[in-house]
C-alpha positions in Angstrom: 11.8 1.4 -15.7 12.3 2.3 -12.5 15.3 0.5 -10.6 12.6 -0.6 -7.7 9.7 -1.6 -9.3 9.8 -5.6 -10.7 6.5 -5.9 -13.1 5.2 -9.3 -12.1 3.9 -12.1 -14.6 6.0 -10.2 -17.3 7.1 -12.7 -19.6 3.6 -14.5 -18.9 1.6 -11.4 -20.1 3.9 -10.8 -22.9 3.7 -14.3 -24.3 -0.5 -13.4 -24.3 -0.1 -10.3 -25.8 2.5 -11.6 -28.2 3.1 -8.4 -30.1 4.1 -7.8 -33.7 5.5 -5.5 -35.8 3.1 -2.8 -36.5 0.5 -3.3 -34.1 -0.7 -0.9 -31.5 -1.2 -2.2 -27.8 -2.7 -0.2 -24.8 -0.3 -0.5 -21.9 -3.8 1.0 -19.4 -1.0 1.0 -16.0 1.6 2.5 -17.0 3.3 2.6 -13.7 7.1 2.8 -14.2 7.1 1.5 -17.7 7.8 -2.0 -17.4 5.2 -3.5 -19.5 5.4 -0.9 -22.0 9.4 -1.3 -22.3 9.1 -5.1 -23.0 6.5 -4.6 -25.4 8.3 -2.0 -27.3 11.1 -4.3 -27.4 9.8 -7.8 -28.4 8.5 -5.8 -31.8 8.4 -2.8 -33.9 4.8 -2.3 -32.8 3.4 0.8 -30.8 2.3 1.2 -27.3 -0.4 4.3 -26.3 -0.1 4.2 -22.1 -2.0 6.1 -19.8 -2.0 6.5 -15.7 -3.7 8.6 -13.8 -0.6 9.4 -11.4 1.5 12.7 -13.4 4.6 11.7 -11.8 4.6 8.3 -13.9 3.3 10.2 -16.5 6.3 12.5 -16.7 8.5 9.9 -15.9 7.3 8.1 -19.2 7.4 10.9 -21.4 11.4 11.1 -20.6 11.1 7.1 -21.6 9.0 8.1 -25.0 12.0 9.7 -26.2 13.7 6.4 -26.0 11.6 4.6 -28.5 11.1 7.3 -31.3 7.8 8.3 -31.3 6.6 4.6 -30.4 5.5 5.0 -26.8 2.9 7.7 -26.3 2.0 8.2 -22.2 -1.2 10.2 -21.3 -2.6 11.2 -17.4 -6.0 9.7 -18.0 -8.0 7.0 -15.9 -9.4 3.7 -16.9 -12.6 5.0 -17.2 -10.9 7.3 -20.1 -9.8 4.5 -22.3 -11.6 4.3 -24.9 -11.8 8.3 -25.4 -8.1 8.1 -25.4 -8.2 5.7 -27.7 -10.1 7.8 -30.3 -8.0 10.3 -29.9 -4.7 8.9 -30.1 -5.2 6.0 -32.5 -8.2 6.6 -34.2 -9.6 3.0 -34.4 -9.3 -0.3 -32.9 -6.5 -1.5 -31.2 -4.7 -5.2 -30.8 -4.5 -5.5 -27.1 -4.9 -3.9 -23.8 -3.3 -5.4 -20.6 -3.7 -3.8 -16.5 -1.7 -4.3 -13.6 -4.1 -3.6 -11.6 -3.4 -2.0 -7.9 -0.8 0.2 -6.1 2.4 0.2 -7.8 5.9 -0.4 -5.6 6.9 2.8 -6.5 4.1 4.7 -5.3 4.4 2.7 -1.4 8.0 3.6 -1.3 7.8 7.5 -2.0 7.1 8.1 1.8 5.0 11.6 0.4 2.6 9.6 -1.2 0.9 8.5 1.5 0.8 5.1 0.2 2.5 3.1 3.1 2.0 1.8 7.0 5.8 1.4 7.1 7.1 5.4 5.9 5.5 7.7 7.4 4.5 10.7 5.3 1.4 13.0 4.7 -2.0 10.8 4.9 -2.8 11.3 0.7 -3.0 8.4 -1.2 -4.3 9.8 -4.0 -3.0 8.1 -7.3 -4.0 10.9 -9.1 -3.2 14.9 -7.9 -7.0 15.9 -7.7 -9.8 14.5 -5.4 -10.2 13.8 -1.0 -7.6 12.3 0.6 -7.2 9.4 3.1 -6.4 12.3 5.7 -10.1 13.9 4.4 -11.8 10.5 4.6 -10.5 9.5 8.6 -11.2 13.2 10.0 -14.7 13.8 8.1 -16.6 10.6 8.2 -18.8 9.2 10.5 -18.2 5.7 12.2 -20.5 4.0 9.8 -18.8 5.3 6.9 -15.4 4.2 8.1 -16.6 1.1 9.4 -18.1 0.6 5.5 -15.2 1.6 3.6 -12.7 -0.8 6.0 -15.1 -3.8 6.1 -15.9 -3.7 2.1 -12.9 -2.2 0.6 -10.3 -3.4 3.1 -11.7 -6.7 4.3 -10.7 -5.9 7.9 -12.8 -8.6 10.3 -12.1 -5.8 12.9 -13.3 -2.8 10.7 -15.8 -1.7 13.5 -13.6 -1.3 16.4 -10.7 0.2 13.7 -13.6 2.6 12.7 -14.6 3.3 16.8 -10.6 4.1 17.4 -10.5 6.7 14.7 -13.2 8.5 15.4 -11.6 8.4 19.2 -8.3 9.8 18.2 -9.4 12.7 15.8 -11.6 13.9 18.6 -8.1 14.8 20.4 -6.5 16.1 16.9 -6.9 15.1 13.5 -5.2 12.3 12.0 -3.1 13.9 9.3 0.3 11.0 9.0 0.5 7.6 8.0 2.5 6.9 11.2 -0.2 8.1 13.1 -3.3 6.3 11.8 -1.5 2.7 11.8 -0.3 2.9 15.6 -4.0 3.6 16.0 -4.7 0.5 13.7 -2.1 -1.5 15.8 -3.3 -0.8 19.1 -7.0 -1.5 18.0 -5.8 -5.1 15.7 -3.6 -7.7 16.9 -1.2 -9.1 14.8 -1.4 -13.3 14.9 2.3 -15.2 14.5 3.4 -14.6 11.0 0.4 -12.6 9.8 0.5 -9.6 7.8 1.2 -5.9 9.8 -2.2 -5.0 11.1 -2.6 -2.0 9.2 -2.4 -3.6 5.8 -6.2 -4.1 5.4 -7.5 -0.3 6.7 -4.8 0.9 4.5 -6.0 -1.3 1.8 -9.7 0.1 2.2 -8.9 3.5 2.3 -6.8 3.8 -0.7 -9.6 1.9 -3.2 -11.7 4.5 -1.2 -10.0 7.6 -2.3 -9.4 6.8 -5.9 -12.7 4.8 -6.4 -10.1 1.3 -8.1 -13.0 -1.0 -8.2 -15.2 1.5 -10.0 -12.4 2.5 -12.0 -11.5 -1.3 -13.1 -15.3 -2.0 -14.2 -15.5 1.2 -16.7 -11.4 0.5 -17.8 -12.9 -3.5 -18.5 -15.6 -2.0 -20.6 -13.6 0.4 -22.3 -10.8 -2.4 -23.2 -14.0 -4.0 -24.7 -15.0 -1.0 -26.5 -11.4 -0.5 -28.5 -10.0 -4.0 -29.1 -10.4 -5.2 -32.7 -11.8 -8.6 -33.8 -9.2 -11.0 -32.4 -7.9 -8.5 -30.0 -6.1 -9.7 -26.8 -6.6 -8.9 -23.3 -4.3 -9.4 -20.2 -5.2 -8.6 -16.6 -3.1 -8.6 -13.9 -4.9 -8.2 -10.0 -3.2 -8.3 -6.7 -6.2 -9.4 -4.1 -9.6 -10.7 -4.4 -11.7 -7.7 -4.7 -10.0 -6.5 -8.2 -10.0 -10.3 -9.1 -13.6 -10.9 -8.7 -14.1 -7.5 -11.2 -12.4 -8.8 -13.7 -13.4 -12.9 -13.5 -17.0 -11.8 -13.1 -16.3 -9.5 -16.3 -15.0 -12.0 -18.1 -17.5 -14.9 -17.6 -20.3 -12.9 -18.4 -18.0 -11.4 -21.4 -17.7 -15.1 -22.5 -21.0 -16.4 -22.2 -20.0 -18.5 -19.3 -22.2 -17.1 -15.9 -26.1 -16.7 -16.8 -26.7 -14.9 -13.6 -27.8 -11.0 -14.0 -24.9 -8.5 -13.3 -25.1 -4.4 -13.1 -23.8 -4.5 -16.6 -26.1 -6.7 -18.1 -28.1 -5.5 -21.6 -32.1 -5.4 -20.7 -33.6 -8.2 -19.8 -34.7 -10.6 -22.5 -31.5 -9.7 -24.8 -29.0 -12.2 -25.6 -25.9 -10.9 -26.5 -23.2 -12.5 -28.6 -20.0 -13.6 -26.0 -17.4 -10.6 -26.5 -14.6 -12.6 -25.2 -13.1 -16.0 -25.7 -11.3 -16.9 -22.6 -7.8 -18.4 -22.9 -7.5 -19.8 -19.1 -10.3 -20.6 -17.6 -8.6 -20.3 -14.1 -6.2 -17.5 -13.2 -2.6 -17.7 -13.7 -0.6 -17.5 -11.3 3.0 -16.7 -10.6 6.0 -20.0 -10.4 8.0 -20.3 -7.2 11.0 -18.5 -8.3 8.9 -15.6 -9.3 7.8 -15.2 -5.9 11.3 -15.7 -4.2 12.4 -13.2 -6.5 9.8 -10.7 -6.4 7.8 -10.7 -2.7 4.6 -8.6 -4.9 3.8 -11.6 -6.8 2.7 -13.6 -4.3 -0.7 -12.5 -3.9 -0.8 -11.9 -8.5 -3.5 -13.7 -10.6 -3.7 -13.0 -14.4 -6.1 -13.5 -16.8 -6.5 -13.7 -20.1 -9.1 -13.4 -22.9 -9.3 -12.6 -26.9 -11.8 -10.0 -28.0 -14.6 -12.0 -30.5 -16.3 -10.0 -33.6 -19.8 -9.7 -31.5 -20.8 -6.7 -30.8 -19.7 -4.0 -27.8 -22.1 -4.7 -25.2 -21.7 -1.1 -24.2 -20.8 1.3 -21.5 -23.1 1.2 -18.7 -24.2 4.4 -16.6 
């Protein structure tokens, strides 16, 4: 694991997954191994991880050696669970968990293109394929920043963040972190004690380039797809637009919200509830936790079982 990177809700998401000798767990963020690690070493079971970033995937394949053929890491997305899952295993498995988000180790490699506070070439790509933040501010037009920063990033000021942009890249294109939050900055003032004013743009942009709220709805579904009867399911999310994914999931998962989502069967079907929810509300991280670990703050996990009904199925 790496020496930076604290997973958060650890020993909350290991007492819901509460592994046991033989039993095969999908670890769906790898990251820098933290979940997987305590897994492996609460039981003799066996832990198939995937991320979609090849440096943790290398990293973990170093790690694999550790455990003796029980940790097997693979560069796929969320969306390619379940596929994986055939593959590697064959048949159902006994639980899946996501931490969901940008991972600490990602932010502080200044290359990345991750963070408001390094600066470093405008990526933020999670994966190595795919536009760039850099493509997104010097291609789009006002109304597709102003989207992308409003929806994704939650940013009240996303139209005159949007106007500012499209101002500076007319002098030269955008191309550094530094550069695009000074332009955030001078456009979005920061209120006593509030977060840096880049934070949100940042925020929008990077779900933007590696389409996360997407990603999380098919990696839900997948999860669904591959857990076994009794099969338990832990996710961790860091703000309220990967939250609502998941509790919206879940509650429709469980038989518990009668309203009509995208994922819905046909109308006049009824499925059988998939999931059993443990908590009904998210958990969320003790005090010491967060004195301990600054990244929790903001962390809400949830957890369900997987029932004997039926896989609703993967949606277009």
């Amino acid at each position: 694991m790496s020496a930076g990177h604290i997973p958060v809700l650890l020993d909350t998401a290991l007492a819901c997954l509460d592994p046991v000798d033989g039993e095969i767990i999908v670890d769906a963020t790898f990251g820098a191994g933290g979940y997987s690690s305590a897994l492996l070493d609460a039981a003799s079971c066996r832990v198939v991880a995937l991320d979609r970033d090849p440096v943790a995937v290398r990293e973990g394949r170093r790690l694999a050696h550790h455990y003796g053929g029980r940790l097997t890491v693979v560069e796929r997305r969320f969306s390619e669970l379940d596929a994986l899952v055939r593959n590697e295993v064959g048949g159902p498995v006994d639980g899946a968990v996501f931490d969901l988000g940008v991972s600490s180790t990602q932010i502080d490699d200044a290359g990345r293109g991750f963070s408001f506070r390094l600066d470093g070439p405008l990526d933020m790509r999670m994966g190595a394929t795919g536009a760039t933040a850099a493509d997104a501010v010097n291609t789009l037009d006002e109304d597709g920043l102003h989207r992308i920063i409003s929806e994704f990033g939650e940013e009240r000021r996303a139209r005159a963040v949007a106007r500012a942009i499209v101002r500076a890249r007319a002098v030269s294109p955008i191309t550094r972190t530094g550069e695009l939050a000074d332009i955030v900055r001078r456009t979005v003032r920061q209120s006593p004690g509030g977060i840096d004013p880049a934070t949100r743009t940042f925020q929008g942009l990077r779900i933007w380039v590696n389409q996360e709220l997407h990603e999380i709805e098919r990696g839900l579904m997948a999860a669904e797809a591959v857990l076994r009867d009794g099969g338990r399911l832990v996710v961790v999310a860091f703000h309220s637009l990967e939250d609502r994914i998941v509790k919206r999931f879940l509650r429709q998962r469980s038989g518990r919200d009668a309203r009509p989502g995208r994922h819905q069967p046909p109308a006049g079907e009824t499925p059988e509830p998939t999931f059993r929810l443990v908590t009904t509300r998210a958990v969320r991280p003790a005090a010491v936790e967060t004195r301990t670990n600054p990244r929790a703050r903001s962390a809400r996990l949830r957890h369900a079982v997987r029932t004997s009904a039926p896989c609703w199925g993967m949606a277009a």
